[in-house]
C-alpha positions in Angstrom: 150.9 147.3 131.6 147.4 148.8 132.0 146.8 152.1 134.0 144.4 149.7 136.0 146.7 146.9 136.5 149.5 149.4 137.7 146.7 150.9 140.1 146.4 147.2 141.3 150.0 147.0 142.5 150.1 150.7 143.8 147.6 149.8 146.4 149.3 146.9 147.6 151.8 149.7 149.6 148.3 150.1 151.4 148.0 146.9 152.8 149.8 146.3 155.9 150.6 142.6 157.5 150.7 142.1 160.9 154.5 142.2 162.8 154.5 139.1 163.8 153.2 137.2 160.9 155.6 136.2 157.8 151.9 136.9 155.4 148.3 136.9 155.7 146.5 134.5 153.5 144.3 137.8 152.0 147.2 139.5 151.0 149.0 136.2 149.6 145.1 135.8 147.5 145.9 139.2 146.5 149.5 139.6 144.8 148.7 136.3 142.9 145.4 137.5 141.7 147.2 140.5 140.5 150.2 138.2 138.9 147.5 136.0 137.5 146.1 139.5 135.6 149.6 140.7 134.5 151.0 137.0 133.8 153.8 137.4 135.1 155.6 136.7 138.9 155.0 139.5 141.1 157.2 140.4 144.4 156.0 142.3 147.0 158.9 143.7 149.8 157.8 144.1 153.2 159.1 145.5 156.4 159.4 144.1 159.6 156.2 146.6 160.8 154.3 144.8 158.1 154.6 147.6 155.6 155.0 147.3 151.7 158.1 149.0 151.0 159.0 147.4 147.7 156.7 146.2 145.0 158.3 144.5 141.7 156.7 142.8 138.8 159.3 139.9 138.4 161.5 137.4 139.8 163.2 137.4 143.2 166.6 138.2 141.0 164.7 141.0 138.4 163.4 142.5 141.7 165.8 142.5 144.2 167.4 145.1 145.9 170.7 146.6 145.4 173.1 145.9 149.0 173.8 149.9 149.6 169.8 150.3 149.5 169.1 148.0 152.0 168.2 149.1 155.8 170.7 146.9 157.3 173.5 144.8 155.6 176.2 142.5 157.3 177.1 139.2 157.8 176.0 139.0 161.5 172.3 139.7 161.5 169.5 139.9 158.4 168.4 142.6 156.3 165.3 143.1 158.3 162.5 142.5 154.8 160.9 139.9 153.7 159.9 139.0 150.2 156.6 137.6 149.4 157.1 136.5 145.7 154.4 134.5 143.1 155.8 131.9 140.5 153.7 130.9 137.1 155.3 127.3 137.6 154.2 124.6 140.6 157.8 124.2 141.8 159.6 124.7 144.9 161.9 128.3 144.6 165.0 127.7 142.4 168.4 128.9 142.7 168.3 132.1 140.9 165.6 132.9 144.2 167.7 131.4 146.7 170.8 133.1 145.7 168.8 136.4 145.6 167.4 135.9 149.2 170.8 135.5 150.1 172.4 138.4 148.6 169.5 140.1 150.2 170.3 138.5 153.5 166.2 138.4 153.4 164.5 137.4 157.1 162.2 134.9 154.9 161.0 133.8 151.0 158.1 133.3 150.1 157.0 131.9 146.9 153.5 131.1 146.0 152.5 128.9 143.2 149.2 130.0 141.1 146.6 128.1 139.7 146.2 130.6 137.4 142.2 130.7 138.0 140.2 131.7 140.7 137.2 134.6 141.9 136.8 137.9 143.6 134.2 137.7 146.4 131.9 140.3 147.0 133.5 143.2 148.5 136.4 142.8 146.2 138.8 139.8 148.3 140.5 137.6 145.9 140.7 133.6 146.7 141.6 130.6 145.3 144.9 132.0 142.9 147.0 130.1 145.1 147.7 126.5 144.8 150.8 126.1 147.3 153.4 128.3 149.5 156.8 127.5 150.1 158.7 129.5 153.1 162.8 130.0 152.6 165.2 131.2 154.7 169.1 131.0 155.4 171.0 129.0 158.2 173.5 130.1 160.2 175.7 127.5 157.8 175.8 130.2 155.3 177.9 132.6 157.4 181.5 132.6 156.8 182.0 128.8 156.4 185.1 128.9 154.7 186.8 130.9 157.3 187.6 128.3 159.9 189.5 126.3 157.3 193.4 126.8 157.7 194.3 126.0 154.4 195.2 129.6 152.8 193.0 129.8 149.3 195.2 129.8 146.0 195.1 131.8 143.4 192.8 130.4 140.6 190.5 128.9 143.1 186.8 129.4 142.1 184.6 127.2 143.9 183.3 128.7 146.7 180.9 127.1 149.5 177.0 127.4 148.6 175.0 129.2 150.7 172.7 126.8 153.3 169.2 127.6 153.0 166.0 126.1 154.4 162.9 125.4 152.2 159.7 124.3 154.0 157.5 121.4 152.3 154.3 123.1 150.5 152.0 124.6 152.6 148.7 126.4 152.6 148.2 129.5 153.1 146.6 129.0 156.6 149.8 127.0 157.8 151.7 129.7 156.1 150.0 132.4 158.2 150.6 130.5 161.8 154.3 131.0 160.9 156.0 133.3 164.1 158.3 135.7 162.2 159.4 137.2 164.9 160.4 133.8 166.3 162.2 133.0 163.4 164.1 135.9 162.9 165.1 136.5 166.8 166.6 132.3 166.4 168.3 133.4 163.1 170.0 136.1 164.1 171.1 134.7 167.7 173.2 132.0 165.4 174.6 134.4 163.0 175.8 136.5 165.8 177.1 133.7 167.8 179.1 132.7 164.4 180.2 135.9 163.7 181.6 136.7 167.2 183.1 133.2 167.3 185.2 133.0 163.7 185.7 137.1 163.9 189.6 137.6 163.1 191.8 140.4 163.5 189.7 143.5 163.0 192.7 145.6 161.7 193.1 143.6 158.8 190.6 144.4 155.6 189.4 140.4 154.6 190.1 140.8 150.8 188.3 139.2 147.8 190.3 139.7 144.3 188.7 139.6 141.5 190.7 139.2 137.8 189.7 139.7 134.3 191.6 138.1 131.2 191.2 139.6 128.0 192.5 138.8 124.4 195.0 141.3 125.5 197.3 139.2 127.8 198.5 135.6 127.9 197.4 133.2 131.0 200.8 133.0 132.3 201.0 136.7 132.3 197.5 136.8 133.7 198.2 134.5 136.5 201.4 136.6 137.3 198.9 139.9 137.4 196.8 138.2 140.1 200.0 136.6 141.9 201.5 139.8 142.2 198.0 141.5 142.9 198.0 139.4 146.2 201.1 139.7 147.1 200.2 143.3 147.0 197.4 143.2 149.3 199.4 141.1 151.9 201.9 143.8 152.0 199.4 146.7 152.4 197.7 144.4 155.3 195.3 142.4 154.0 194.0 138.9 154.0 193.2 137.6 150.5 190.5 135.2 151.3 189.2 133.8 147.5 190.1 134.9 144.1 187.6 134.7 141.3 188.3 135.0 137.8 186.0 135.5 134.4 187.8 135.5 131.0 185.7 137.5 128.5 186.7 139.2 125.0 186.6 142.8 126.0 185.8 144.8 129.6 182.1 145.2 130.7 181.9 149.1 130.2 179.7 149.4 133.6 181.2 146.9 135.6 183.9 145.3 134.1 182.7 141.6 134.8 179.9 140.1 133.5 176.5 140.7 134.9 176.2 137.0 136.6 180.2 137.4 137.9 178.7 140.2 139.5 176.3 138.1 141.5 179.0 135.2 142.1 181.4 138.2 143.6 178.6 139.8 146.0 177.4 136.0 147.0 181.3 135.1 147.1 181.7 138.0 149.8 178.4 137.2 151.5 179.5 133.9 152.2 183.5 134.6 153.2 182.7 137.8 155.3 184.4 139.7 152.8 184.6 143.5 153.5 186.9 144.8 150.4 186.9 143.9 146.7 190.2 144.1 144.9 190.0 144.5 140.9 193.2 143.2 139.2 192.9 146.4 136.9 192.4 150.6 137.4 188.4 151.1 137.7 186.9 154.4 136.2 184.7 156.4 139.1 181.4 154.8 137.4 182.1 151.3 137.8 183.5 151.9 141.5 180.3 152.9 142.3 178.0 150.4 140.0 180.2 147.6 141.9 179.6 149.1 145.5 176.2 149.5 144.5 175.5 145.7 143.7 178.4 144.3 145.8 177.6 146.0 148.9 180.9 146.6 150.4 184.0 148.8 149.3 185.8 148.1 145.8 189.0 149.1 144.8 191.3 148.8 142.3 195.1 147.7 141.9 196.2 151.5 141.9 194.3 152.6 145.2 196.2 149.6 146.9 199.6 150.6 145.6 199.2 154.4 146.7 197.7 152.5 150.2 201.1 151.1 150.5 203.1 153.9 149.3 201.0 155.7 152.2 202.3 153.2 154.7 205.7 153.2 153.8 206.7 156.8 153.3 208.7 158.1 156.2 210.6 161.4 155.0 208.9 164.7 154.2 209.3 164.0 150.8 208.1 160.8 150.4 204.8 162.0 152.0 204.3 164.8 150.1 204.9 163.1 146.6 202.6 160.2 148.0 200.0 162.9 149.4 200.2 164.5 145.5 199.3 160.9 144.1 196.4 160.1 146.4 194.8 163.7 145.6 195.1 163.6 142.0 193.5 159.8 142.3 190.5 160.6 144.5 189.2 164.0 142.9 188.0 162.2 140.0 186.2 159.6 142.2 184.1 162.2 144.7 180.6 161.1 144.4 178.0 164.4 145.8 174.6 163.7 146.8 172.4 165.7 144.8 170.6 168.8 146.7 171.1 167.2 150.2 174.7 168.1 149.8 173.6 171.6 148.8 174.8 174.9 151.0 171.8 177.2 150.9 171.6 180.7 151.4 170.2 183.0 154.6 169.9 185.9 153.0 167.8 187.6 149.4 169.6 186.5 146.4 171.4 183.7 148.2 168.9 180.7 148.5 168.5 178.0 146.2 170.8 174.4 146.1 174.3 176.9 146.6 177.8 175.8 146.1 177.2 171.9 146.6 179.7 170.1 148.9 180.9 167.9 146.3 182.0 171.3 144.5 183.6 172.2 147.9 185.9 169.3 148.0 186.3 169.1 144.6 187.8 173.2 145.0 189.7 172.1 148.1 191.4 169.1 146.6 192.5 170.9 144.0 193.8 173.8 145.6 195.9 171.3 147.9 197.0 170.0 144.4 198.2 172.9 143.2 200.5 173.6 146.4 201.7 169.9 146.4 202.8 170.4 142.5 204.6 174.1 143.8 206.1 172.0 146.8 207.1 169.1 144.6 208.8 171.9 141.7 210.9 173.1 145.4 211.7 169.9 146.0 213.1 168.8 142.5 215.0 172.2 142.6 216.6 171.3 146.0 217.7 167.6 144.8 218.9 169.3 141.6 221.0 171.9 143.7 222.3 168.6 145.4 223.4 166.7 142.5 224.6 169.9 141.3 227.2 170.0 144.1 228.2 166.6 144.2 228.8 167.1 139.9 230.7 169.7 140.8 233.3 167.4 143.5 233.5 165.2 140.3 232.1 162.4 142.7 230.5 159.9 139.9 226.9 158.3 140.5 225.2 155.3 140.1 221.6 154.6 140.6 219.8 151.5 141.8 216.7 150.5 139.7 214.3 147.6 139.3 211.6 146.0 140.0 209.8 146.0 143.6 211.4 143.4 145.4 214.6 142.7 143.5 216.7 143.3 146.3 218.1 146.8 145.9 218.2 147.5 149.4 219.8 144.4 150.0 222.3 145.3 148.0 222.9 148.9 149.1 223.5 147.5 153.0 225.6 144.6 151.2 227.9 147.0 149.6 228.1 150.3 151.7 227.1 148.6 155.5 223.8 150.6 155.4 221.5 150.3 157.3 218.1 150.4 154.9 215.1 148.7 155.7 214.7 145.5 154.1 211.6 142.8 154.0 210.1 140.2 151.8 208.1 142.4 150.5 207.1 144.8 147.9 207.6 148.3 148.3 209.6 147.6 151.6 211.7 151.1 150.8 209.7 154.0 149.4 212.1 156.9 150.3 215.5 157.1 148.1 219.0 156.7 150.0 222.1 157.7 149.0 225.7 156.2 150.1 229.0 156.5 149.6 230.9 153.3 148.0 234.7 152.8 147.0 235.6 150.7 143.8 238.7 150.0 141.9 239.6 152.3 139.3 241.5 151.9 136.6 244.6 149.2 135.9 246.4 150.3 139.1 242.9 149.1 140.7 243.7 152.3 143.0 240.3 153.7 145.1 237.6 155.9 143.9 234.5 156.8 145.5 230.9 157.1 143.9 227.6 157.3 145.1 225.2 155.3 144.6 221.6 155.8 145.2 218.7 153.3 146.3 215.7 154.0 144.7 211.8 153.0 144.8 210.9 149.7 143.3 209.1 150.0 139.8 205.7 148.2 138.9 204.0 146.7 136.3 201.9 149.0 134.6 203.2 151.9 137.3 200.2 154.3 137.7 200.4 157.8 135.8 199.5 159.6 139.1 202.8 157.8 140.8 205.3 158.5 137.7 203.9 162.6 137.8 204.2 162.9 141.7 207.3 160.8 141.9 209.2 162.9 139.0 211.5 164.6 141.5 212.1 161.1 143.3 212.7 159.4 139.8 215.2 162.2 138.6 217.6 160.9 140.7 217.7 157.7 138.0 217.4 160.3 135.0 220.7 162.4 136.4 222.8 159.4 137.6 225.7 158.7 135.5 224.8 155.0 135.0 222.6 152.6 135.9 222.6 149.5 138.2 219.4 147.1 136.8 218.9 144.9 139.5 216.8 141.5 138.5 215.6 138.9 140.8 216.3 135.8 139.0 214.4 133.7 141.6 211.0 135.0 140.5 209.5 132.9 138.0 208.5 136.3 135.5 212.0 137.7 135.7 212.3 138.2 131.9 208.8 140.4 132.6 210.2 142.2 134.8 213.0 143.1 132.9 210.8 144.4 129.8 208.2 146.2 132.5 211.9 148.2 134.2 213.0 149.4 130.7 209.7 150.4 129.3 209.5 152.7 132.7 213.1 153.9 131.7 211.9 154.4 128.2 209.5 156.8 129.8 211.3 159.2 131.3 212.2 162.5 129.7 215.5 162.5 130.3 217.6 159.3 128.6 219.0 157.6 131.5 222.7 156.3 131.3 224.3 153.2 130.6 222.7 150.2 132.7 224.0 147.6 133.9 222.2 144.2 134.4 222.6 142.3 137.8 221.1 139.1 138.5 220.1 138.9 142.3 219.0 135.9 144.6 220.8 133.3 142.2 221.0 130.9 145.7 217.1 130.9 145.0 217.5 129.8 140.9 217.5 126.3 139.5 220.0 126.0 137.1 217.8 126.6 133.9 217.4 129.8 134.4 220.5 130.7 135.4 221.5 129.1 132.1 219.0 131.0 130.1 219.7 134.5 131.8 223.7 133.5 131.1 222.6 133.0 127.2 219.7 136.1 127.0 222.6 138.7 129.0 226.0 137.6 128.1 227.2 140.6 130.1 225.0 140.4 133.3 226.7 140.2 136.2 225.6 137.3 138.9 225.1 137.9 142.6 223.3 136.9 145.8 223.0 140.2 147.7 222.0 138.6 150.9 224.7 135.5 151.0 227.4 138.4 149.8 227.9 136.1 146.5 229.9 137.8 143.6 230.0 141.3 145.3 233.8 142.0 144.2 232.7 141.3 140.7 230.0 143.8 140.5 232.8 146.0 142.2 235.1 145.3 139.0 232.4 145.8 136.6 231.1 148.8 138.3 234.0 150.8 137.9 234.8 149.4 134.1 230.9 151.0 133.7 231.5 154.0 135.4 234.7 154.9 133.2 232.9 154.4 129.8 229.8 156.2 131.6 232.7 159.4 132.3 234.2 159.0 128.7 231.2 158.8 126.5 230.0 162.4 128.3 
C-alpha cells in the first residue's frame, strides 16, 4: 500500500462516533472512500465511547480479533465493539462475517456496499461511495441452545446448532445513523443474561468440548476408542463432555494441530454450548496451548493434563501425592508462559535497575528446585519400599502383583479374594495408591496352605505419559520386584485385545523384566459369547472370572499357586 493510503487509515483512529450511535453517515462515506482507493474491504473496530480501536484492511474473518484480546468475553453479555466493515460486492454479509461477529460476540455489523465511484467535497468529506448498509447482530437464540436438550451428545457427533443472527433489510446511511446502539445492546444483553442465569448448570463441573484428530497413523476403530476412552476420562475427573468434534487430516497442524477452519468451528462450537474447557485427544506442545487459547478463547488442555487432574484427585497417601505432585511439576514447567518486561523485577539501587530476574525465571527456578527435592524424596521412598520387600523376601513370603489396564477390576478382585476393603467404582483410575494383602492358596499335591502377598496396583493407560512412568518408578517397582504377575483383562470392553497389547508394551518398558504373568479374564457376566470364544482360542491358558459375582475364584486359586511354584523354581 501507499505511504498516503496507509496515512488514510491511520487517521481514521482520529475520528470518533458518537456513544449512542451504531455510525455516522461521514465516517461510513469515509472508510469506503478509503476501501474504494485501496480496493479492497476495509474494517474499522470501534468502542463503545465511539473510539477507533481497531483498523483492518480486510474481511470481518481476515480482521477479527483474537478472543484473549478482546475487552470482555463470555457467553452472558457482548464483547462491548462494534465493526463497521465495507464489501466490494452488493450483497447482504455472508457467513464467513456472521460467524466472525459471533466469535467476536460483536454488539453490531455493519457492512457497507460501495459503488465504487463517488467525490470529495470541498473541505475534504467524502460522499456517495456507499450504495447500501446492512446492520447484524446476534439473538439471544445463539446462547447455549443445545444445553437444555436432555439427550447426552455421542461421540462422533458433529453438527452443532448455528448461531441466530439478525440482518436488517438495506438501509441508507441516514436510517443507519438513527439506529440507538445503546438501546440495542442494553435489550441484547438483558436476554443473554436472562439465558445464561436460566440454563446455568452446576458451577463445579468444567462444561467440556473434545476435540480428536485422526491421522494415517491409527485405524478408525482405534480412533473412536481414543475419544471414547478420552470422555470417559473427563467424566471421571468431573466433567461434562458436552460435543465432540473431529477432523481427519494426513499429518498434525504444527501450530495448532487442527486445521485453520476446525479452529473456527471449535471456538464457534464453544461459543454456542457455553463451553469453558477444550480437551485435545493428544499431548499439546506449550506453543499450540497457547495458539489455541489465543484463538479459542477459553482454557485447552490435553489428554495428559486430565490424567495427572485425576491422579490429583485420587491420591490419598503421602506417597501417592508426592509422586503425583513430581508429575504435575515436571508437566507445567515447560508450559509457564512470562509476560515480557511487565513481569520484570527491577532494581532500587546503582547497578541493579534494568528488566531483573523476570518472574517467569522465578517460577521457572522454583519449580525446579521443588523438582529436585520431590526426585530426592521419591529416591527415599523407593529405598523404603525396597527395604520392605527386602524383609518380606527375606520371610520367604512369595508375591504376586496385580496389573492392567484402568478399569479391569483389580480392586475388585483384591476385596474378592483377601475381604479388603479397597475403593472400587465404575471408573478409571478409581485406586491410585498401591495395597498390599495377605492371601492363602493351595500349595503343592497335598493342596496344604501357603500364604503370599499380593499387591494392587495403579491402573495402566494407553499411551501412559513419560512424566507418570518417571514419578511413579517407585510405585511401579512393586510390579518389577514381584515374583509373578496377575494380568487382569476386562473382557467386557469392546478393545480388550488393545488393552492387552497397550499392558505388555508398558511391561516391556520397565527396567527390570517383570515375572511370569498370568492372564485373567474379568467381567465375563458382561461378554457375549464371541468373545469369550475368541479370548478362549487367542489365550488357551487364561483363566476366566467375574470378580464381582465371585465366578471362577477357586480356579484362579489353583492356578495361582501352580504359577507361583514355577515363578520359585525358575529363580
Amino acid at each position: 500500500m501507499k505511504s498516503s493510503q496507509l496515512k488514510q487509515l491511520q487517521r481514521l483512529y482520529h475520528q470518533r462516533i458518537p456513544g449512542d450511535r451504531i455510525t455516522t453517515p461521514d465516517f461510513s462515506q469515509r472508510l469506503a472512500a478509503i476501501s474504494t482507493e485501496v480496493n479492497q474491504p476495509v474494517c474499522a473496530y470501534i468502542n463503545r465511547r465511539g473510539q477507533v480501536i481497531r483498523v483492518g484492511v480486510g474481511t470481518p474473518r481476515q480482521t477479527q480479533i483474537p478472543p484473549m484480546e478482546l475487552p470482555r468475553y463470555g457467553a452472558e453479555r457482548l464483547s462491548g465493539i462494534r465493526c463497521i466493515a465495507t464489501h466490494l460486492k452488493p450483497e447482504p454479509p455472508n457467513e464467513a462475517a456472521l460467524t466472525a461477529m459471533a466469535l467476536q460476540r460483536l454488539d453490531a455489523l455493519v457492512v457497507l456496499n460501495i459503488t465504487g465511484t463517488g467525490f470529495t467535497r470541498r473541505g475534504g468529506g467524502a460522499t456517495g461511495y456507499v450504495k447500501e448498509a446492512y446492520l447484524a447482530h446476534l439473538t439471544p437464540q445463539e446462547s447455549r441452545t443445545l444445553i437444555t436438550s436432555p439427550a447426552a451428545p455421542k461421540i462422533g457427533e458433529s453438527q452443532i446448532q448455528s448461531p441466530s443472527w439478525n440482518i436488517s433489510p438495506p438501509l441508507d446511511l441516514d436510517d443507519l445513523a438513527d439506529q440507538d446502539l445503546v438501546d440495542l445492546v442494553e435489550n441484547l444483553e438483558a436476554e443473554f443474561q436472562r439465558e445464561f442465569i436460566a440454563q446455568e448448570v452446576d458451577a463445579d463441573h468444567d462444561r467440556v468440548l473434545i476435540v480428536g484428530l485422526m491421522t494415517s497413523e491409527i485405524t478408525p476403530l482405534q480412533f473412536q476408542d481414543n475419544l471414547v476412552e478420552l470422555a470417559r476420562l473427563v467424566d471421571t475427573a468431573g466433567g461434562d463432555v458436552l460435543q465432540t468434534i473431529q477432523q481427519k487430516r494426513s499429518r498434525i497442524h504444527p501450530q495448532t494441530v487442527v486445521g485453520e477452519g476446525k479452529v473456527q468451528e471449535i471456538a464457534l462450537t464453544a461459543q454456542t454450548l457455553g463451553v469453558n474447557l477444550v480437551v485435545f485427544d493428544r499431548d499439546l506442545s506449550p506453543s499450540q496451548v497457547r495458539n489455541l487459547e489465543m484463538q479459542i478463547g477459553i482454557r485447552v488442555v490435553d489428554r495428559t493434563e486430565v490424567i495427572l487432574d485425576i491422579f490429583a484427585q485420587r491420591a490419598q497417601s503421602r506417597a501417592g501425592k508426592l509422586q503425583v505432585e513430581l508429575a504435575q511439576l515436571e508437566y507445567m514447567q515447560p508450559r509457564l508462559a512470562g509476560r515480557g518486561r511487565t513481569m520484570s523485577r527491577l532494581g532500587g539501587g546503582i547497578g541493579t535497575r534494568g528488566p531483573g530476574e523476570t518472574k517467569l525465571e522465578t517460577e521457572r527456578r522454583a519449580i525446579g528446585q521443588r523438582i529436585s527435592r520431590l526426585q530426592k524424596e521419591v529416591t527415599q521412598l523407593q529405598a523404603h519400599r525396597s527395604r520392605l520387600r527386602q524383609r518380606r523376601q527375606h520371610r520367604e513370603v512369595p508375591s504376586v502383583a496385580l496389573v492392567g489396564y484402568t478399569n479391569a477390576g483389580k480392586s475388585t478382585l483384591l476385596n474378592a479374594l483377601t475381604n479388603a476393603e479397597v475403593y472400587t467404582a465404575d471408573q478409571l483410575f478409581a485406586t491410585l495408591d498401591p495395597t498390599t494383602r495377605r492371601l492363602v492358596i493351595p500349595y503343592g499335591e497335598t493342596n496344604e496352605h501357603q500364604e503370599i502377598l499380593i499387591t494392587d496396583t495403579v491402573g495402566f493407560i494407553h499411551e501412559l505419559p513419560a512424566s507418570l512412568m518417571d514419578a511413579f518408578r517407585a510405585t511401579l517397582e512393586e510390579v518389577t520386584e514381584a515374583d509373578a504377575l496377575l494380568h487382569l483383562v476386562d473382557l467386557s470392553h469392546p478393545a480388550w485385545l488393545r488393552h492387552i497389547r497397550s499392558v505388555r508394551e508398558i511391561l516391556a518398558q520397565m527396567p527390570i523384566t517383570p515375572g511370569p504373568a498370568l492372564v485373567v479374564f474379568n467381567k465375563i457376566d458382561q461378554a457375549n459369547s464371541e468373545t469369550l470364544a475368541l479370548a478362549r482360542e487367542e489365550f488357551p491358558l487364561a483363566v476366566f472370572i467375574s470378580a464381582s459375582q465371585r465366578l471362577g475364584l477357586e480356579t484362579l486359586r489353583q492356578r495361582l499357586a501352580k504359577l507361583i511354584e514355577y515363578a520359585v523354581d525358575s529363580q
